[in-house]
Structures are given as C-alpha cells and as structure tokens.
C-alpha positions in Angstrom: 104.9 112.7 89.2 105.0 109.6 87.0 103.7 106.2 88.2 106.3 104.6 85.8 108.8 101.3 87.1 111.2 98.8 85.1 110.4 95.1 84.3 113.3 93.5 83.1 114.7 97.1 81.3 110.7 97.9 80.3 109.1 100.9 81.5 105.5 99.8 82.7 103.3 102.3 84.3 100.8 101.9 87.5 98.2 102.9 89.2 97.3 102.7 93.4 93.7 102.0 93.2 91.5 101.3 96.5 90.2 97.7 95.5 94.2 97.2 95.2 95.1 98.1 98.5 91.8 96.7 100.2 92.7 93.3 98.3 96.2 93.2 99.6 95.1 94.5 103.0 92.0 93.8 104.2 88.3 94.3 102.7 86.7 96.5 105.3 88.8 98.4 108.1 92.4 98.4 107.8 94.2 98.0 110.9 98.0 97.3 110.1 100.3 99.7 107.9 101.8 98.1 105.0 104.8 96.8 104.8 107.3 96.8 101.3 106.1 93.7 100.3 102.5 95.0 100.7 103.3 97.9 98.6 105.2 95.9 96.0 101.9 93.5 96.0 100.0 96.7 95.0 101.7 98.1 93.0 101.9 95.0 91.3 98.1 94.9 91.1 98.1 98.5 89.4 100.7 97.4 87.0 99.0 98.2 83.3 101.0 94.7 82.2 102.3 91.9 84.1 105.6 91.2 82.0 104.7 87.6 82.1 105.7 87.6 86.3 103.5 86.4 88.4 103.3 88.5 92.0 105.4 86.2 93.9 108.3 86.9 91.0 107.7 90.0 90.7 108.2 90.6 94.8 111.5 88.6 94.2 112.5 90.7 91.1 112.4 93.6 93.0 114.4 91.9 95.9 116.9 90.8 93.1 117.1 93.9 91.1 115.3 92.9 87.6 112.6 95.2 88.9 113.5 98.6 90.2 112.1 102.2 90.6 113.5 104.8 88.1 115.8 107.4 90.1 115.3 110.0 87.7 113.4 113.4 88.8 109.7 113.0 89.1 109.3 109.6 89.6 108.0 108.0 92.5 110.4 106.0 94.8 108.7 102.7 97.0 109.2 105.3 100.0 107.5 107.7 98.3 104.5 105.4 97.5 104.4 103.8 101.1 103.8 107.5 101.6 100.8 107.3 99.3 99.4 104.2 100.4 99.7 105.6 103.9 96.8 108.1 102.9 94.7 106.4 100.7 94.6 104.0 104.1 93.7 107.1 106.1 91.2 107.6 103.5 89.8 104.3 103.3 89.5 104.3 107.2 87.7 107.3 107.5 84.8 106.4 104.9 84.5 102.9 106.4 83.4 104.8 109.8 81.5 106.7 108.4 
C-alpha cells in the first residue's frame, strides 16, 4: 500500500512515525484515540513536503477538498490510516509499560 495524498493536484507521499503521533498526542502514555483532525495533524507531520501549507491549512484543505486521499486501489484511505494509528498507539502503550 502507498502512503501517497494530493496537495493542490501534487502527489506528496508520508510517513506515520512514533515521534509524529506522540507529538500530536501526548509524549508518554496515550490515553485518548485520535480523532481525524489528529490523524490529518500526523500525517501532516510525515508529509515528505509541506506544499507551502502550514498545518492549520492543510487540516482546512482537507475539510475543503484541495487536499484529498487518492481512491485508486492500494492506497491508503484516512479510515484506513486511523486504522494504523490505532496500532502504532497500541504499540506505543505497551512499551511505555513496560
């Protein structure tokens, strides 16, 4: 599956890193699941270029439709990466208690 969105008509790819998720959610413990801001917030983080948006725009541009996840077979959908997220959380829960 391709981490790949569109900026504006660009593809830019992504990745969903730990330090993302634990800057966007908390630093140790996570306690609260992510909601689709959250996840656009991270992914935004991941982005491998910004597109000139800041994070707050590029939240909105999703919201408005001049950023959007490719529907084409093997990409990732926000659904499918609130799935992700979901896991890496597990994850990062379970080596925090550790």
């Amino acid at each position: 599956m391709k981490q790949e969105l569109y900026v504006n008509g660009d593809v830019v790819g992504y990745s969903l890193q730990s330090r993302h998720i634990m800057s966007v959610l908390g630093k140790a413990y996570i306690y609260r699941s992510p909601t689709a801001d959250d996840v656009l917030r991270i992914v935004y983080r991941g982005l491998s270029r910004s597109c000139g948006l800041s994070q707050d725009e590029f939240v909105s541009g999703f919201h408005s439709g001049s950023v959007w996840m490719s529907k084409k077979k093997g990409q990732y959908t926000l659904w499918m990466i609130y799935g992700l997220l979901r896991g890496r959380i597990r994850e990062i829960n379970s080596a925090y208690l550790r």
